[in-house]
N, C-alpha and C positions, 0 to 999 in steps of 0.2 A: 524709262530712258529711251530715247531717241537713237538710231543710226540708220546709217542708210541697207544695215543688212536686215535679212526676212524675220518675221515674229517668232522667236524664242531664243535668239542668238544672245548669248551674254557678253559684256562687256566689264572691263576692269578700265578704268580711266586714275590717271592723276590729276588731281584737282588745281594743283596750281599750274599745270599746262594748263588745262579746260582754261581757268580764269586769263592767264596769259592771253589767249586766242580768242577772247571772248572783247568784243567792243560794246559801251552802253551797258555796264553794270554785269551780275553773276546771271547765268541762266537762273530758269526756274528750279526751285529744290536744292539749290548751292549758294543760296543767299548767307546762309549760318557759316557755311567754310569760306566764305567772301571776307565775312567780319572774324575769322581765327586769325592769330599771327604766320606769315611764313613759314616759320621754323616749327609750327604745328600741323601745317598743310601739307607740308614736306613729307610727314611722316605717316600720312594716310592715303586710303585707295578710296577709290567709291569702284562699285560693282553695280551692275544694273541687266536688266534684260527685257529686250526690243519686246513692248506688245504689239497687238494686233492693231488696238486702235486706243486710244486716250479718251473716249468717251466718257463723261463723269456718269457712273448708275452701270456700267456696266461690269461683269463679274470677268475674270482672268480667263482669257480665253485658252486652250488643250494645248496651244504651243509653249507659251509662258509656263502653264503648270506641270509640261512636260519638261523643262528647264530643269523646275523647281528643285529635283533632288539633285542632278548633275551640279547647280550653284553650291547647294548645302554641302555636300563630300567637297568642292574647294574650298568653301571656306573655312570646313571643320579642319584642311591641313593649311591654309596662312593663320590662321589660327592657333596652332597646335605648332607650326615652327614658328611662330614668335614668340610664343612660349618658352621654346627650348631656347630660344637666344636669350631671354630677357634671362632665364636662368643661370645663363654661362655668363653673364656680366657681373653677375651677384655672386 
């Protein structure tokens, strides 16, 4: 994922902003959340984090990998309280 801040910064976007904002079809890698309905796109995140460079063939450069656990610990908690919500409805 793309922004404009330095290689490792992580990002949380909403997908139907992204596509709102977006002219000439979904970016790349949001083609599948293009074709869900609204009311399913509503209710997701996409996460991502700035690499160094998009080169194909190359490996994850120290910034991204140094991301990598910081990402995992958030997501292990949207994760775990959606859980708990999905519980309290039932």
């Amino acid at each position: 994922m793309e922004g404009p801040d330095s290689p490792g910064s992580l990002y949380q976007l909403d997908p139907e902003e992204m596509l709102c904002r977006v002219s000439g079809g979904a970016p790349a890698g949001l083609e599948m959340a293009a074709l869900l309905p609204p009311w399913v796109r509503s209710r997701m995140c996409i996460f991502g984090v700035q690499p160094r460079t998009r080169h194909a063939g190359t490996s994850l450069s120290p910034e991204v990998l140094g991301a990598l656990p910081i990402l995992v610990t958030y997501l292990r908690g949207v994760i775990l309280r959606a859980a708990g919500q999905a519980r309290q409805l039932n």
